[in-house]
TIVEXZA-153729 format. One line per 8 residues: number of its first residue (from 1); their letters; for each residue x, z, y of N, C-alpha, C, CB. Coordinates in steps of 0.001 Angstrom, whole numbers, always signed. Atoms other than C-alpha are relative to their C-alpha. Glycine has a CB too. Example, Ala and Ser with C-alpha at 12.3 -4.5 7.8 and 13.67 -1.06 7.14 Angstrom:
// residues 2
1 = as = +890/+0/-1190/+12300/+7800/-4500/+900/+0/+1200/-992/+1246/+27; -820/-60/-1190/+13670/+7140/-1060/-770/+730/+1090/+414/-1415/+462 .
This chain:
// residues 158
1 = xxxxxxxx = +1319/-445/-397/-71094/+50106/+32557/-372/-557/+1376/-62/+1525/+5; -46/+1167/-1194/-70438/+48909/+36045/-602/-1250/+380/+965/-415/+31; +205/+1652/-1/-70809/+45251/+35333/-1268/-258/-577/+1124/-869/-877; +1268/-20/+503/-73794/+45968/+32990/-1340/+271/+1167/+97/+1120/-1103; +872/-133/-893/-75678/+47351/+36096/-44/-1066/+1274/+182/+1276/+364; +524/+1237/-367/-74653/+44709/+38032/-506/-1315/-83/+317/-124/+289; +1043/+607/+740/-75725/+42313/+35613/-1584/-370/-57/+126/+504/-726; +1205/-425/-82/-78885/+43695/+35338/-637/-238/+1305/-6/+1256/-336 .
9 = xxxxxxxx = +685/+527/-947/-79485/+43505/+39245/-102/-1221/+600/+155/+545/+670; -241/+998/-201/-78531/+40594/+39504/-1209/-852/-637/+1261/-158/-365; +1061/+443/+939/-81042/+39396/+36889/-1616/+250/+435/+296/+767/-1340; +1239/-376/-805/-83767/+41547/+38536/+56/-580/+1160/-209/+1393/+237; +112/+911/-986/-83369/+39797/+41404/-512/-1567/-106/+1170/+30/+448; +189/+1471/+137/-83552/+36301/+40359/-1443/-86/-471/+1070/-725/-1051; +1466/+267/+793/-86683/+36997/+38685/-909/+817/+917/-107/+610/-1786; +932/-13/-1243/-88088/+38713/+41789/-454/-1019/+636/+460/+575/+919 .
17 = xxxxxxxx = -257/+867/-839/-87102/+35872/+43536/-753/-1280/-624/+1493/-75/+241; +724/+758/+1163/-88981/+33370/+40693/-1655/+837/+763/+715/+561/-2157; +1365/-353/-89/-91935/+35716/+41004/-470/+120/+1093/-304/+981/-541; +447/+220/-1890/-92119/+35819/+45224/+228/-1528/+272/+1272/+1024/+1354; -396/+1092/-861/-91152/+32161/+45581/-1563/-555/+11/+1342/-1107/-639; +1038/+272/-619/-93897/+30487/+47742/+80/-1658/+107/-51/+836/+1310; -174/+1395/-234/-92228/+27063/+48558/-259/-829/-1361/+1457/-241/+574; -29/+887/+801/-92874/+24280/+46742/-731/-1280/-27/-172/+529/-839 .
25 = xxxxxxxx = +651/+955/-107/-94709/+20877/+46173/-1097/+104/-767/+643/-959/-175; +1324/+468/+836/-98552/+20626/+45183/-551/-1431/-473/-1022/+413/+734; +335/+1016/+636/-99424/+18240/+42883/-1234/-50/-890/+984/-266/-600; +1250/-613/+548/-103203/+19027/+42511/+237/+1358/-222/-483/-624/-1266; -151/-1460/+132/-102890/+22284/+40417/+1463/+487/-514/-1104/+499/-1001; -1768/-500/+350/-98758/+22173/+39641/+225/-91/+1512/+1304/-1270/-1176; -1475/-455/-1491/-96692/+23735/+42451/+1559/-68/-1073/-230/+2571/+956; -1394/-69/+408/-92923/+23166/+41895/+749/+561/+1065/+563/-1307/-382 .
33 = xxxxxxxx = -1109/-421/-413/-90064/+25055/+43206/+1404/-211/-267/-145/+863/-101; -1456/+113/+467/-85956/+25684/+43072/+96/+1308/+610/+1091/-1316/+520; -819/-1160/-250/-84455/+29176/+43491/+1452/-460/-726/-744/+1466/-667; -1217/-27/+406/-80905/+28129/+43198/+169/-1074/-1226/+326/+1425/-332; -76/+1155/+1268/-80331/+26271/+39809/-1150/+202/-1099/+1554/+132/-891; +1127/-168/+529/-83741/+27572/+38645/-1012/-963/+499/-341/+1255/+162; +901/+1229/-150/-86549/+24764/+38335/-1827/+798/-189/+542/-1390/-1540; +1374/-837/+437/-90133/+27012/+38570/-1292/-1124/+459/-144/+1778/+1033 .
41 = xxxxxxxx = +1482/+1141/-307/-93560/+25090/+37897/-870/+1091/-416/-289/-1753/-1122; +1495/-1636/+326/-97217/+27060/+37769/-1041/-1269/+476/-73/+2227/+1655; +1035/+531/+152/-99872/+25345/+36649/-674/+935/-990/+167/-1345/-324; +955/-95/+1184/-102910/+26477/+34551/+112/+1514/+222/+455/-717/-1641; -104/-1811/+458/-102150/+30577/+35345/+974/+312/-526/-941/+632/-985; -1148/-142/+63/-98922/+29931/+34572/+1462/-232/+448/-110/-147/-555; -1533/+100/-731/-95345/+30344/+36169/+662/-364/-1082/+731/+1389/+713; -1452/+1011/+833/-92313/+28193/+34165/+535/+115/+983/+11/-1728/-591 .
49 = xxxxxxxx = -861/+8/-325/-89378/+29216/+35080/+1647/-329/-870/-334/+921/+498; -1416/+167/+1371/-86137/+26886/+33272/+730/+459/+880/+692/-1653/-805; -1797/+186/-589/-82603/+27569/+33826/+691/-697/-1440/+1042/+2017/+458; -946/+303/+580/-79974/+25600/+32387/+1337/+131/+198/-176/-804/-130; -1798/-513/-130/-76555/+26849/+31621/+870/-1048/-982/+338/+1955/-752; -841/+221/+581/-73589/+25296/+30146/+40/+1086/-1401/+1004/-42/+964; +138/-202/+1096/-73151/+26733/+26399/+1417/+1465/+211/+116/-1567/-1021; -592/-1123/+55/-70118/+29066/+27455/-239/+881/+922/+1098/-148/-70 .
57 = xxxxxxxx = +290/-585/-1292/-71431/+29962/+30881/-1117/+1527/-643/-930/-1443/+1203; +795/-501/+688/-74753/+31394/+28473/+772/+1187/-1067/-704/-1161/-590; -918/-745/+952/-72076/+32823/+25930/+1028/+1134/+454/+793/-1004/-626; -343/-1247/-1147/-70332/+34779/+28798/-1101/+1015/+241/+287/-624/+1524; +839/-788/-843/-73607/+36054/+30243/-270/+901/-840/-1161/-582/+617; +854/-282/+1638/-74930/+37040/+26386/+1313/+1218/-176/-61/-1840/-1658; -1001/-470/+581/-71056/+38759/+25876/-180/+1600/+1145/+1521/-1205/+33; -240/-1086/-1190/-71396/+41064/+29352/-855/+554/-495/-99/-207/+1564 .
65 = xxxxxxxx = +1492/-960/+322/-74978/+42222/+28212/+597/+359/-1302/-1833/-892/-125; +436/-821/+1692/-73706/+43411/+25004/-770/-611/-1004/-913/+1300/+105; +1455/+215/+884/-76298/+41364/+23195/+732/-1355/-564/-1850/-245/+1044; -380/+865/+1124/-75597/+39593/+20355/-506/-1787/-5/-679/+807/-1285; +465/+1648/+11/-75106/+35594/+20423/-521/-690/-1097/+1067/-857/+275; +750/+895/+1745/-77333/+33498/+18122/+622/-1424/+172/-2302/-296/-138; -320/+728/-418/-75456/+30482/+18229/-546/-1250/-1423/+1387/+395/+542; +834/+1174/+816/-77204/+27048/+16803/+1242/-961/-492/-1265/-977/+1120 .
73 = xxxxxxxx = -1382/+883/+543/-75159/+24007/+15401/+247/-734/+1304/-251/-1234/-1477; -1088/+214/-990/-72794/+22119/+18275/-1315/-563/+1000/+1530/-1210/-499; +1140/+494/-833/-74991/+21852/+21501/+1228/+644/+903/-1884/+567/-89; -605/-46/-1106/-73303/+21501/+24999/-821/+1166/+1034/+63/-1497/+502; +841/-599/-917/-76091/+23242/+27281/-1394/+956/-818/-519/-1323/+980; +967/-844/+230/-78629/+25883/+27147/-1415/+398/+544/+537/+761/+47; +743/-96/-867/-81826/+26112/+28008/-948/+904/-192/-378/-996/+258; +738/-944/+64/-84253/+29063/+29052/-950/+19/+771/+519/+893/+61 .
81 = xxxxxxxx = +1598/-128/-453/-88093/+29418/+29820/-122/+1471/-336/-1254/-1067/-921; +636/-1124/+152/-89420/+32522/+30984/-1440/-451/+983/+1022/+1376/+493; +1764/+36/-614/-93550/+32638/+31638/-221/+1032/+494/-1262/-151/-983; +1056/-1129/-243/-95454/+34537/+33591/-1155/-504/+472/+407/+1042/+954; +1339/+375/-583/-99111/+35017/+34044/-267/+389/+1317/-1036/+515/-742; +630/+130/-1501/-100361/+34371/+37220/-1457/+93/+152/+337/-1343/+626; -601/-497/-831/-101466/+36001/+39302/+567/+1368/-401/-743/-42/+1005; -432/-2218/+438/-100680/+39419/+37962/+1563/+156/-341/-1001/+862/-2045 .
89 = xxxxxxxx = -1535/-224/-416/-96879/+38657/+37990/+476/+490/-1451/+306/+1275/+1398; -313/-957/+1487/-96833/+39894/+33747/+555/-1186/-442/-1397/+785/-1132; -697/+968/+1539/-94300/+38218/+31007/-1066/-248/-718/+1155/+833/-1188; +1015/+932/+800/-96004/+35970/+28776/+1189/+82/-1383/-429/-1945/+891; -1517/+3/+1387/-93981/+37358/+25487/-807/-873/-1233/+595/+2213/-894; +1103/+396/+1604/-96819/+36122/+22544/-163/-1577/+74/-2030/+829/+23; +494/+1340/+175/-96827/+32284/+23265/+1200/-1334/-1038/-253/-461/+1783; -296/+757/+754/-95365/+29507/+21184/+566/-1511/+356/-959/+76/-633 .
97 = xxxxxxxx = -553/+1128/-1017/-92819/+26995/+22887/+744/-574/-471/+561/+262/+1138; -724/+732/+40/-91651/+23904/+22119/+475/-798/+1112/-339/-464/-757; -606/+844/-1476/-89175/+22062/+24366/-95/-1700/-589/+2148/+566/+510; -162/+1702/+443/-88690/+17958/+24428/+673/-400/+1100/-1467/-1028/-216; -849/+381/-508/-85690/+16752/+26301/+786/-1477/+97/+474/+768/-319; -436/+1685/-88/-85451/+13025/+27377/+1325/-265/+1061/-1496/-1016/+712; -1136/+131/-397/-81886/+11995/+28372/+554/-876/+1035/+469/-158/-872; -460/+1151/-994/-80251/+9277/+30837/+32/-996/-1199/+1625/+225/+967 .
105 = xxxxxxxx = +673/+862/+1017/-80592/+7220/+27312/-934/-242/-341/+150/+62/-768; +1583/-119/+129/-84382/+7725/+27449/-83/+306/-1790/-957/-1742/+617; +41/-679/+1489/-83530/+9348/+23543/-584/+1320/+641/+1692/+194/-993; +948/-1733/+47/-85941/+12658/+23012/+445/+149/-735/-1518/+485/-160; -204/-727/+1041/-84893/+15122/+21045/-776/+1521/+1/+1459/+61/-81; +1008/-1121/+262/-87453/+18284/+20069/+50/+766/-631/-894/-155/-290; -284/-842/+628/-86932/+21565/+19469/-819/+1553/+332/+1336/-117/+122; +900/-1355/-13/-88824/+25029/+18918/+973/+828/+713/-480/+704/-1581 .
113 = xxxxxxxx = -900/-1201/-545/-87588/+27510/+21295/-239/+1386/-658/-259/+203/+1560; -2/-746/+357/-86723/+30873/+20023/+390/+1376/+877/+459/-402/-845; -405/-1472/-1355/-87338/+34350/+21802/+1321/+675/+21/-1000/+1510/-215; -1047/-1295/-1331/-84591/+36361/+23924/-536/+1333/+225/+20/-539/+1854; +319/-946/-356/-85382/+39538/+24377/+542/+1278/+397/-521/+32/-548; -960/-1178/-94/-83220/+42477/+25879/+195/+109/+1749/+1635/-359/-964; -231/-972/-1289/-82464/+44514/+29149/-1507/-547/+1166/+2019/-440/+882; +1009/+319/-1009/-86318/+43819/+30724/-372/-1636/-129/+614/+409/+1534 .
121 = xxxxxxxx = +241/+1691/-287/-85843/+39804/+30034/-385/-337/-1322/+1430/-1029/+546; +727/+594/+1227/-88059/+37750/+27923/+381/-1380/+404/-1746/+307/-200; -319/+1271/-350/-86949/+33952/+27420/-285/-144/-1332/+1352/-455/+681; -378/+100/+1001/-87548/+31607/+25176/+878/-1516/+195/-1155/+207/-957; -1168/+843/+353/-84742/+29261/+23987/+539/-687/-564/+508/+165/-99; -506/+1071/+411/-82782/+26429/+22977/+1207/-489/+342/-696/-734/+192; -1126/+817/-331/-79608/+24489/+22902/-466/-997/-435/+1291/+270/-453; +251/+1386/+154/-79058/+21205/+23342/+1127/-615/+404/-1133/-498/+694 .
129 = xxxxxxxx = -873/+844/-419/-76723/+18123/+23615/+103/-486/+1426/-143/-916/-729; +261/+1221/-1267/-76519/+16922/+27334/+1021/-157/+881/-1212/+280/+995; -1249/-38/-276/-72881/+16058/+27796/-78/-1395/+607/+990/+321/-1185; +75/+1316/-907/-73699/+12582/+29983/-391/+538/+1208/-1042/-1192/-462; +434/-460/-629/-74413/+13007/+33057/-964/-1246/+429/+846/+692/+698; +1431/+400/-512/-77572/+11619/+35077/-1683/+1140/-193/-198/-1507/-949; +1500/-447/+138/-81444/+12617/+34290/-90/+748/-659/-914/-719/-352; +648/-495/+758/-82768/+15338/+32259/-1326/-19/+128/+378/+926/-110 .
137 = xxxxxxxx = +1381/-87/-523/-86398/+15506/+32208/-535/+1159/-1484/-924/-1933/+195; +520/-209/+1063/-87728/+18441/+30033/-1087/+688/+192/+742/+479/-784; +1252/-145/+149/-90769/+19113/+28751/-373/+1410/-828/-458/-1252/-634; +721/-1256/+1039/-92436/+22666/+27380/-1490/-215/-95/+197/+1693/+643; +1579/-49/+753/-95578/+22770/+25094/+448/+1406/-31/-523/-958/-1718; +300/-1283/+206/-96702/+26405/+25402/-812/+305/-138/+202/+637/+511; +1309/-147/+174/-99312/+27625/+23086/+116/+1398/-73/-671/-741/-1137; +356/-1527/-350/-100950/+30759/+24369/-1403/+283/-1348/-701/+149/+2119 .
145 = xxxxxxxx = +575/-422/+896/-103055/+31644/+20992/-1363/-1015/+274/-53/+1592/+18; +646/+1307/+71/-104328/+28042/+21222/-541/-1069/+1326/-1129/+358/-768; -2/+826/-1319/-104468/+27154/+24656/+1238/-418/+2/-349/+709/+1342; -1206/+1277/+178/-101895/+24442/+24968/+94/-508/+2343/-1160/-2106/-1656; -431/+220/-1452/-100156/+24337/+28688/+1372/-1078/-223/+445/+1675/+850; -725/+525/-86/-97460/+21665/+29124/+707/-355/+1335/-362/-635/-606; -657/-225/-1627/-94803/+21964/+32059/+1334/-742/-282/+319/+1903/+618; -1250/+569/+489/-91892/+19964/+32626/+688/-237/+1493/-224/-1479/-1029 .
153 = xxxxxx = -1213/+443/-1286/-89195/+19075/+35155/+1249/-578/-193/+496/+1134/+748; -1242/+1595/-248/-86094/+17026/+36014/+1387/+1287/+351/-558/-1655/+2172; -1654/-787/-350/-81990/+18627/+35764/+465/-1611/+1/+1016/+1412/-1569; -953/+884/-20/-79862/+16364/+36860/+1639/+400/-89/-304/-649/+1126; -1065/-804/+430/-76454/+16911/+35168/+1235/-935/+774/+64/+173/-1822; -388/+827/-1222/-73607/+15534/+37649/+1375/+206/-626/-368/+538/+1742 .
């Protein structure tokens, strides 16, 4: 129970820390940030916030919460988008996200993320291959009941 609550603040934190971060680079109407190994972009009224985990790092975190792993066919890394609308600081649970993940081989590969949902956190999600290291560059299409926002950013896997 312990570990579950620190879990949990731990989690509430990071996503305070997502939803107060100020720094970043303007690029017209995208601001970009980094909280730690989090990549946050906000364009259009909307905050993107990825994280990418390693596939057991995700499978640890998933095992402490109690919450049941959905596990896809053999993918190295994991990746998670949580939205919020801006400014009002609210989850964006109802939208429709595909990712697109171009490699240090400049190969894309495209996949529908699928919601997360448990202890306060909304994500949506994907695995993926990205066992080279160099460039990631990925891309989310997020349709908000036909508005179409597209946000993307750069992991570099080392």
């Amino acid at each position: 129970m312990k570990r579950n609550i620190i879990m949990l603040s731990a989690v509430v934190s990071v996503i305070f820390m997502i939803t107060c971060a100020k720094e970043g680079h303007d690029h017209g109407d995208v601001q970009r940030s980094e909280v730690g190994n989090t990549k946050i972009v906000t364009t259009g009224g909307i905050q993107a916030a990825f994280d990418l985990m390693d596939r057991a790092h995700h499978e640890g975190m998933m095992k402490k919460m109690n919450t049941p792993v959905e596990t896809e066919a053999e993918f190295s890394d994991y990746l998670l988008l949580t939205l919020m609308k801006k400014p009002e600081n609210t989850l964006i649970k109802d939208a429709v996200v595909s990712f697109s993940i171009k490699g240090p081989g400049n190969s894309i590969v495209t996949k529908k993320g699928h919601m997360m949902t448990g202890m306060g956190m909304h994500h949506y999600a994907a695995g993926f291959n990205m066992k080279a290291k160099g460039s990631y560059t990925v891309t989310a299409e997020i349709n908000l009941s036909g508005k179409v926002v597209t946000v993307d950013t750069v992991f570099e896997k080392k």
